[in-house]
Every structure is written in C-alpha cells, then in structure tokens.
Backbone bond lengths (Angstrom), bond angles and torsions (degrees), N, CA, C in turn:
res aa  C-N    CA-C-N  psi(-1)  N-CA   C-N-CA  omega(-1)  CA-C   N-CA-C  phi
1 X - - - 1.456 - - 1.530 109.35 -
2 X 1.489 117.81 129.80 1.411 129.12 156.88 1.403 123.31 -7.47
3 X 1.213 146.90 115.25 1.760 119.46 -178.37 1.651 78.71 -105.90
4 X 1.764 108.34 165.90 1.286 121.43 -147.97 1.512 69.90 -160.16
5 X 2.327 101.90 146.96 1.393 111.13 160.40 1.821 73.97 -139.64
6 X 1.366 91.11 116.46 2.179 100.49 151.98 1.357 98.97 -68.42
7 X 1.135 98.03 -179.59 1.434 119.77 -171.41 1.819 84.96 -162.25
8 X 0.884 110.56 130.82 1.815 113.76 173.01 1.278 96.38 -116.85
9 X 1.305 131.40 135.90 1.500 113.79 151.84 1.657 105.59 -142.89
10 X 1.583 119.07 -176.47 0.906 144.13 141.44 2.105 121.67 159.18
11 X 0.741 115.47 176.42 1.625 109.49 179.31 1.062 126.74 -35.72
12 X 1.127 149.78 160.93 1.544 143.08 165.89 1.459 121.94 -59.43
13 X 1.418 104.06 118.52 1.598 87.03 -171.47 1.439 122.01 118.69
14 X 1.390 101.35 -11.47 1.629 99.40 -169.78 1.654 112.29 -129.87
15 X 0.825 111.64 33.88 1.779 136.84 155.41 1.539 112.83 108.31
16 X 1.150 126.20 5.41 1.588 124.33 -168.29 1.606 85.49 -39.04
17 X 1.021 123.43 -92.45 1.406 138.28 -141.31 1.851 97.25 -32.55
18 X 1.506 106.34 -45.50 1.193 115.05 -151.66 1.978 105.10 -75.10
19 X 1.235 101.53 -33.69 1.437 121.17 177.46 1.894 100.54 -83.23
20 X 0.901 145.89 -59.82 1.204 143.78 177.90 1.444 99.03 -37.31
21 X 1.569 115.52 -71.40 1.396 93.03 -149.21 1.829 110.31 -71.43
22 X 1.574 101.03 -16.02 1.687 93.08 167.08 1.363 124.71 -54.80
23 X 1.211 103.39 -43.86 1.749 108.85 164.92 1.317 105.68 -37.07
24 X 1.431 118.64 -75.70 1.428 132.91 -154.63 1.894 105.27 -60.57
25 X 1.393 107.79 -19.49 1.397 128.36 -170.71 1.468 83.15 -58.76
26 X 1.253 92.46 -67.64 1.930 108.05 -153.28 1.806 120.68 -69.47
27 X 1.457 106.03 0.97 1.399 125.91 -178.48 1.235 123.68 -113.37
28 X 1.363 123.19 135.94 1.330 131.26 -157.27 2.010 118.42 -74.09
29 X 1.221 113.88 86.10 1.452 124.25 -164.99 1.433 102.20 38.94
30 X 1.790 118.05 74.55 1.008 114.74 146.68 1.278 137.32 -74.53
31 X 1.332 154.00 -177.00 1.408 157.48 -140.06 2.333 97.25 -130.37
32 X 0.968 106.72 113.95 1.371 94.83 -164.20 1.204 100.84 -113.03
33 X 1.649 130.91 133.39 1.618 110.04 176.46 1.639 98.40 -140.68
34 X 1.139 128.97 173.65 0.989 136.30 -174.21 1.365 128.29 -163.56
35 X 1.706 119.85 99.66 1.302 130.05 -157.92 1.754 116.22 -32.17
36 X 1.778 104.80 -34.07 1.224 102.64 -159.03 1.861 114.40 -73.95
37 X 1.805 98.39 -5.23 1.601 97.16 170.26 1.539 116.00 -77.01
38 X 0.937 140.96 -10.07 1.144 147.85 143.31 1.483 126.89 -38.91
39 X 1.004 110.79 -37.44 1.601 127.28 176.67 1.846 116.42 -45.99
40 X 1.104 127.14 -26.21 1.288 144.53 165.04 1.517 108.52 -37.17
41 X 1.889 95.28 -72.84 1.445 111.44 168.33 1.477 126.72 -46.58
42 X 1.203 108.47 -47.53 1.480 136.23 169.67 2.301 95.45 -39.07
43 X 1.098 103.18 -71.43 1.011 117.17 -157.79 1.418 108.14 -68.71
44 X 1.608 116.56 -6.47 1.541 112.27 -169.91 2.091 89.04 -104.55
45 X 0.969 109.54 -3.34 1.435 116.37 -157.40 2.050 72.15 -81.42
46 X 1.188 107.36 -69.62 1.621 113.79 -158.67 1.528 100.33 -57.26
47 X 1.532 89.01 -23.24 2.361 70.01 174.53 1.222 106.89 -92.24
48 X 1.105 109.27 -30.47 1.784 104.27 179.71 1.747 107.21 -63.84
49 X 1.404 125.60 -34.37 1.661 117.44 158.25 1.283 119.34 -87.65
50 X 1.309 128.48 25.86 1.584 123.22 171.77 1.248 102.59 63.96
51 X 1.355 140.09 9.12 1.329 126.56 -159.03 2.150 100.78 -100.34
52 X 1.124 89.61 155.47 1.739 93.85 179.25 1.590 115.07 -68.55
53 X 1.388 115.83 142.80 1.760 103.66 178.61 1.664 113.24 -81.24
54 X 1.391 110.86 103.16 0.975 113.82 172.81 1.768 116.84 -134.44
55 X 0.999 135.19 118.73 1.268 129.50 -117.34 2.233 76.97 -123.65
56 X 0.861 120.94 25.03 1.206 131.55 157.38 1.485 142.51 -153.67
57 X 1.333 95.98 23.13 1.620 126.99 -171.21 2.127 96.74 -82.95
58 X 0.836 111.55 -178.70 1.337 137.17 -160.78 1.880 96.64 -80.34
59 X 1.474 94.89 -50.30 1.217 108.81 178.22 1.507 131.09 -48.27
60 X 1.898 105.89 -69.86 1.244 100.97 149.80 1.216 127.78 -33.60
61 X 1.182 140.98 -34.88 1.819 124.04 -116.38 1.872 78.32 -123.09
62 X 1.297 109.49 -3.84 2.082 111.74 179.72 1.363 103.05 -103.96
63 X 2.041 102.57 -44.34 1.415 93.53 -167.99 1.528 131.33 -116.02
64 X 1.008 89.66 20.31 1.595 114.31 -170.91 1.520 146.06 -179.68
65 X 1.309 85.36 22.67 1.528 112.91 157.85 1.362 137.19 -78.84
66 X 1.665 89.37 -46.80 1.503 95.53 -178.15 1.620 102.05 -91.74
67 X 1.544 105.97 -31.16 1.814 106.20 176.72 1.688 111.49 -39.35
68 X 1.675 126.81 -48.22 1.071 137.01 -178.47 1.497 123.19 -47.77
69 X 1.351 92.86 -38.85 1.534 116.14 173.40 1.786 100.71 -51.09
70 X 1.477 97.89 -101.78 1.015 107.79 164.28 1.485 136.95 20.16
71 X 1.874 91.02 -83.65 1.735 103.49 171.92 1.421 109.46 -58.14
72 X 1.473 113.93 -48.56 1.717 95.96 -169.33 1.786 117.74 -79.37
73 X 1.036 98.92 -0.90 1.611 106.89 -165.95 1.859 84.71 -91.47
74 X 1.366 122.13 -45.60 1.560 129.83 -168.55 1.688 93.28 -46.47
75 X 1.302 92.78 -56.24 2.389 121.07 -176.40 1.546 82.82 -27.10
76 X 1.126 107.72 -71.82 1.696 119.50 -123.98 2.236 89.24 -80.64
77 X 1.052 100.78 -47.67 1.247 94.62 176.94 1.983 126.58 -62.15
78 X 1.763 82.44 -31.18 1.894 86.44 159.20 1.551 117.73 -60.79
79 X 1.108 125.22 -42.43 1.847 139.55 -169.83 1.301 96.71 -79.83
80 X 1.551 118.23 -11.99 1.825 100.96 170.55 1.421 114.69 -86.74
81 X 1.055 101.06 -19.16 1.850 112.43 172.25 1.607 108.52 -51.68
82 X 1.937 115.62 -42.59 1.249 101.07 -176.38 1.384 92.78 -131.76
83 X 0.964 151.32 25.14 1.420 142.67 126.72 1.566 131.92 -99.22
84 X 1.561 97.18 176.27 1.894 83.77 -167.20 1.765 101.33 -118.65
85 X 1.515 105.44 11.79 1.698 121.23 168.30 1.345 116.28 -147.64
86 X 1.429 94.45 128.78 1.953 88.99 -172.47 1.739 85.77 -130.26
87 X 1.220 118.74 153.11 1.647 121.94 -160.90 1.703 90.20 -149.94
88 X 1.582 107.22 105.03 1.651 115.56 173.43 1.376 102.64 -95.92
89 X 1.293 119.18 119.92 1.879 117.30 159.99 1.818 105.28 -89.99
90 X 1.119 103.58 126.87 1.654 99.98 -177.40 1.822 95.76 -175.79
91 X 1.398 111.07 140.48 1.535 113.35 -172.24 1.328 104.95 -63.38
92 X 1.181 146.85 -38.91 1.622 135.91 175.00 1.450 124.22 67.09
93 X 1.697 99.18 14.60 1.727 100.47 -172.56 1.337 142.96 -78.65
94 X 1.517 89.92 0.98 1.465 113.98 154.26 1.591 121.91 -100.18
95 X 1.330 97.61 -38.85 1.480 88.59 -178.89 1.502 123.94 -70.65
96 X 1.529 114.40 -38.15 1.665 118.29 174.59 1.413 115.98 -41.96
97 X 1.369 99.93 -30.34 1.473 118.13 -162.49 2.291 112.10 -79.23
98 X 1.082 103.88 -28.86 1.272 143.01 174.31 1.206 111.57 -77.49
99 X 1.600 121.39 100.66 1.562 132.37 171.30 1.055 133.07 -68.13
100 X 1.682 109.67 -50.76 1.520 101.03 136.21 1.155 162.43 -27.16
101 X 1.834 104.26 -64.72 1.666 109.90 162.81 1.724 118.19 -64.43
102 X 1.206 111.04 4.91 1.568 103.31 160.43 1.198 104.96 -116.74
103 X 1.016 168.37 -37.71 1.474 166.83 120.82 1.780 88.41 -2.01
104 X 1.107 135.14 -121.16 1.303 101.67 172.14 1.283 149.28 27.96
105 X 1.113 104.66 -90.40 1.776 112.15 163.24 1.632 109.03 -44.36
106 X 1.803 113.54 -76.79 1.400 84.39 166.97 1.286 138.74 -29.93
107 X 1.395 118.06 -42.28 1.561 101.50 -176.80 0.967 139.84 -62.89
108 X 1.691 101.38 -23.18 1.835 129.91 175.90 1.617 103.02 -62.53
109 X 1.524 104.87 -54.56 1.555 110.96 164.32 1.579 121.47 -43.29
110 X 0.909 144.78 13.89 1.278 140.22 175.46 1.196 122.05 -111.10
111 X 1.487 105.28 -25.70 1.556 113.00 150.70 1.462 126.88 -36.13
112 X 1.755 102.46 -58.46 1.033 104.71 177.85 1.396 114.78 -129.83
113 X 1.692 98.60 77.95 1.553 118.64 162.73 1.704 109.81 27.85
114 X 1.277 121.61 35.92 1.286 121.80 -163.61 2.210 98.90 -115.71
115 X 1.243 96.26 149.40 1.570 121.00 -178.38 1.566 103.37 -83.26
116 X 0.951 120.33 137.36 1.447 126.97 157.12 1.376 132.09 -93.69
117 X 1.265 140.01 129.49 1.404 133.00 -127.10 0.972 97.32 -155.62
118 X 1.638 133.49 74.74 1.932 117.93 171.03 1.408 109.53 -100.03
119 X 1.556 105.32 145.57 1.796 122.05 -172.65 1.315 89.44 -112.37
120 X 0.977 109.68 147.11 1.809 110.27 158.93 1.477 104.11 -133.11
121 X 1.383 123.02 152.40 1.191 111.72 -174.98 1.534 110.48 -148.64
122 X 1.427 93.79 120.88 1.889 100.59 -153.98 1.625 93.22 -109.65
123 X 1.625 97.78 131.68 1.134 127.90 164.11 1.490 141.75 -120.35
124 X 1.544 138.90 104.36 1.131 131.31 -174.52 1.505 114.80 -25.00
125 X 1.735 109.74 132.09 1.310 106.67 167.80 1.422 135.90 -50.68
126 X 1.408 104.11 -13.85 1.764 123.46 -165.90 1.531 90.44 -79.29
127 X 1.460 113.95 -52.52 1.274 108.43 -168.30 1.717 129.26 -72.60
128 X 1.746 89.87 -36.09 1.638 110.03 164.86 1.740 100.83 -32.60
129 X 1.417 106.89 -73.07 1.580 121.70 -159.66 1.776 104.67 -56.43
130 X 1.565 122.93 -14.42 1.066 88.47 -162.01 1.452 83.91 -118.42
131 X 1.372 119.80 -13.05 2.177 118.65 146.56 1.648 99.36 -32.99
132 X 1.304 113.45 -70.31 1.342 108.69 -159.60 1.021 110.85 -63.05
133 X 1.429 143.30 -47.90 1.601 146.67 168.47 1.237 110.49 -32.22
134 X 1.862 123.37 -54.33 0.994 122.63 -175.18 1.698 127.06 -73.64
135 X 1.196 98.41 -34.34 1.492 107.45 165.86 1.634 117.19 -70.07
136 X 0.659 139.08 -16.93 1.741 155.60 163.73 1.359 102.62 54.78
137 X 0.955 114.90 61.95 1.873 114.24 -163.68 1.486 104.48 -108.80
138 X 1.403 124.76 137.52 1.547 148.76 -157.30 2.153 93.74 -53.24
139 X 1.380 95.83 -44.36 1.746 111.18 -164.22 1.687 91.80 -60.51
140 X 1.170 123.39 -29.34 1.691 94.70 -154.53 2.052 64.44 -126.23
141 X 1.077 113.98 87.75 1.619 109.88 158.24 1.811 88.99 -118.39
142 X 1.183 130.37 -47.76 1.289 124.89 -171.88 1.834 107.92 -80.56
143 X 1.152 121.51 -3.70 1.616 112.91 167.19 0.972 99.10 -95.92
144 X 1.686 136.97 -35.02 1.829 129.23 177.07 1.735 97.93 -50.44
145 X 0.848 130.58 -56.95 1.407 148.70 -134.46 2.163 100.60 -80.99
146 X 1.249 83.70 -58.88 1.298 108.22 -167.56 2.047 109.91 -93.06
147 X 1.061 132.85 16.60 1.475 156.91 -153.62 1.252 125.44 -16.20
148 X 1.862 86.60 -68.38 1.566 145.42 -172.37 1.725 91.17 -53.84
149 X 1.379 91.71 -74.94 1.799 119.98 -166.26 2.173 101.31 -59.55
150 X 1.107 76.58 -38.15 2.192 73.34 -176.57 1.335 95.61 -77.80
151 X 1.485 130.58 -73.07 1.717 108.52 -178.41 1.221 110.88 -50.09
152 X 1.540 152.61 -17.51 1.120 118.17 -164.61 1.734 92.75 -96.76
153 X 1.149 134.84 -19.42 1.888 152.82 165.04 1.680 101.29 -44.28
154 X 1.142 120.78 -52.49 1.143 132.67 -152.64 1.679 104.38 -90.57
155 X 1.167 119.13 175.25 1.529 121.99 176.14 1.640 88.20 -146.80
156 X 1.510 86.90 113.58 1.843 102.90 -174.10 1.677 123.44 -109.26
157 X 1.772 89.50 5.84 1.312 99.62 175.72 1.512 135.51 -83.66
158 X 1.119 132.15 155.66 1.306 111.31 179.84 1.671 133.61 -73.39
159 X 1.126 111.28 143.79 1.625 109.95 -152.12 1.981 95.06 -74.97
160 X 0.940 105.35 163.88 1.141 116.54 -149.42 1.808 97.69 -125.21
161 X 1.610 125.18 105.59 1.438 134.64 -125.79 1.050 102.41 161.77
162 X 1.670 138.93 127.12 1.028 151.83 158.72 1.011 102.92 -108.23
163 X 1.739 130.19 22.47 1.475 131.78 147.31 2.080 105.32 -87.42
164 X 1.301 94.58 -12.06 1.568 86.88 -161.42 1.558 110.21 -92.49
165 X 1.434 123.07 121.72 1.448 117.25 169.82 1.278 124.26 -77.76
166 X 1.258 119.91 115.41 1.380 129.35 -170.50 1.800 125.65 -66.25
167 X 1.427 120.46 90.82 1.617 104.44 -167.30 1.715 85.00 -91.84
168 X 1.388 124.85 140.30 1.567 140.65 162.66 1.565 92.88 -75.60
169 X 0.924 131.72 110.87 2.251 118.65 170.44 2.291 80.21 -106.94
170 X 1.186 133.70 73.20 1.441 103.60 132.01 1.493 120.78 -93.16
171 X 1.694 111.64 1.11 1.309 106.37 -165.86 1.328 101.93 -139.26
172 X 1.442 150.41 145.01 0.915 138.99 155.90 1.193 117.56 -37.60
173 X 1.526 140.94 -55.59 1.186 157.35 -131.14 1.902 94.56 -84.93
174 X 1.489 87.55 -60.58 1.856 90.89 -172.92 1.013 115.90 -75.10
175 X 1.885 127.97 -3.20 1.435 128.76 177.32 1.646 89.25 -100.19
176 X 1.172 149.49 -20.25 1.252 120.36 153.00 1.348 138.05 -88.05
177 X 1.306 120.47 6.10 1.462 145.45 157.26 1.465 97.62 -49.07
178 X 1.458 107.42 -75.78 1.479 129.08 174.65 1.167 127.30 -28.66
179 X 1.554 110.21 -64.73 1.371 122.71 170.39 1.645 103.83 -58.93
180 X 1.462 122.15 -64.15 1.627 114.05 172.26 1.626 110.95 -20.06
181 X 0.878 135.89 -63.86 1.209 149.07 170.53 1.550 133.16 -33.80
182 X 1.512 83.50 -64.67 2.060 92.31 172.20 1.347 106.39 -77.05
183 X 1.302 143.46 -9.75 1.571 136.65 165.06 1.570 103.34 -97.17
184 X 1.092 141.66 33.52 1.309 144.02 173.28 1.511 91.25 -84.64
C-alpha cells in the first residue's frame, strides 16, 4: 500500500481541525497529529523566558515557531516508519507557500516510499473571526483583540500550487463535496 503524509493547513480558525479529522475518519487507522498538542511545551518555553503567551508576538515567531514545526513534522515522519498514513493538522502558512520546504519534504519522503498530500482549507475571514470568537480559546486572545493588525500581519490567501488541494469549509456541504473528491 501507498504510504501518504497530509499536510492540512490553513490560518487559525478556518476548519483544519474540522476537515482533518474527516479525512482521518475516512482512512484506514491512520496516524493523526496535530501541531496544537505541542502547545504545552510551547507554553513552558514563555515561562521559562518570562515572556507573555502570545502566540504571535516577536517572540514566538524566533523561538518557537519554527521549533513546533519541526517536532511535529519529526512525529509524523517517525509513524511513517510503521504506518502507511500519517495526517498533520498544523496552519502551514509559510511553509505551503515555500518551494523549497516542500521539495524538501518530498525528498525526506523517499525514504519511505511515501506520497505527499497538501489540503488547504480556505475560509472567509467573516467566518474565521466568528470560529474564533466562538471557540474562546487562550491562543487567539491577542488576534480577537488586535483584528485589524493580525489580518493585515498574516497572509490569508490561498497559497498558490497545483500541488495543493483546495477544500472551500464555508459550508459543511461544499467541504464535504471536496473532501468526497480528494479521497477518490
């Protein structure tokens, strides 16, 4: 059988979680991981520098942004050793964007005879903002707050890749159309 690494991505807020694990629903005991369990670590890093948790501050974005990467991407390539699907949820909005760091990855993939698989999953900003409102979660207290200044920080567009499969999530209906599709 094929070995396969997803790659889920898109901004905070705009359905990874919700589209990943349907994927993972529809796949035969795949390997499921998700950057945001990491966050623990994340969070002992900012007490151990006195620094405030703000998960888009200057701080993160030197010392533990890309580390996060890293660890879960390290995960997912260990579970290809003994599985034949490993499924990362993690925003990727730099990396999708980056020809290299996927060129790369493929190459790591060749080790283990494995497919490369990026989802992206684009969601209106209207709706993003009111995901995040509703979820009320500690990580996006300084993007609620600060709105204006984080979308205009951020690049919320879709990455631009005819490696990348496009899921639309404003609707349930057309993000499982979508998904129907990319597991064909």
């Amino acid at each position: 059988m094929q070995k396969r690494l997803f790659l889920i991505g898109s901004p905070p807020a705009s359905g990874k979680t919700f589209i990943a694990k349907k994927i993972a629903c529809k796949l035969q005991s795949p390997v499921y991981l998700d950057k945001d369990t990491v966050i623990p670590l994340s969070k002992a890093a900012y007490s151990a520098a006195d620094e405030p948790y703000n998960r888009d501050s200057a701080f993160f974005n030197t010392y533990i942004r890309d580390a996060e990467y890293t660890a879960i991407l390290d995960i997912a390539f260990e579970a290809l050793e003994f599985n034949n699907c490993v499924i990362v949820n993690a925003p990727f909005t730099k990396e999708f964007r980056d020809k290299t760091y996927i060129e790369n990855l493929k190459q790591r993939l060749v080790k283990y005879s494995a497919e490369l698989i990026l989802v992206w999953v684009h969601t209106d900003l209207a709706l993003i903002y009111q995901r995040m409102r509703a979820r009320n979660s500690e990580r996006d207290r300084w993007k609620l707050e600060n709105w204006d200044t984080y979308i205009k920080q951020k690049d919320h567009s879709i990455p631009q890749s005819e490696e990348i499969y496009l899921i639309e999530n404003n609707d349930e209906s057309a993000a499982d159309e979508a998904l129907s599709r990319l597991l064909k």
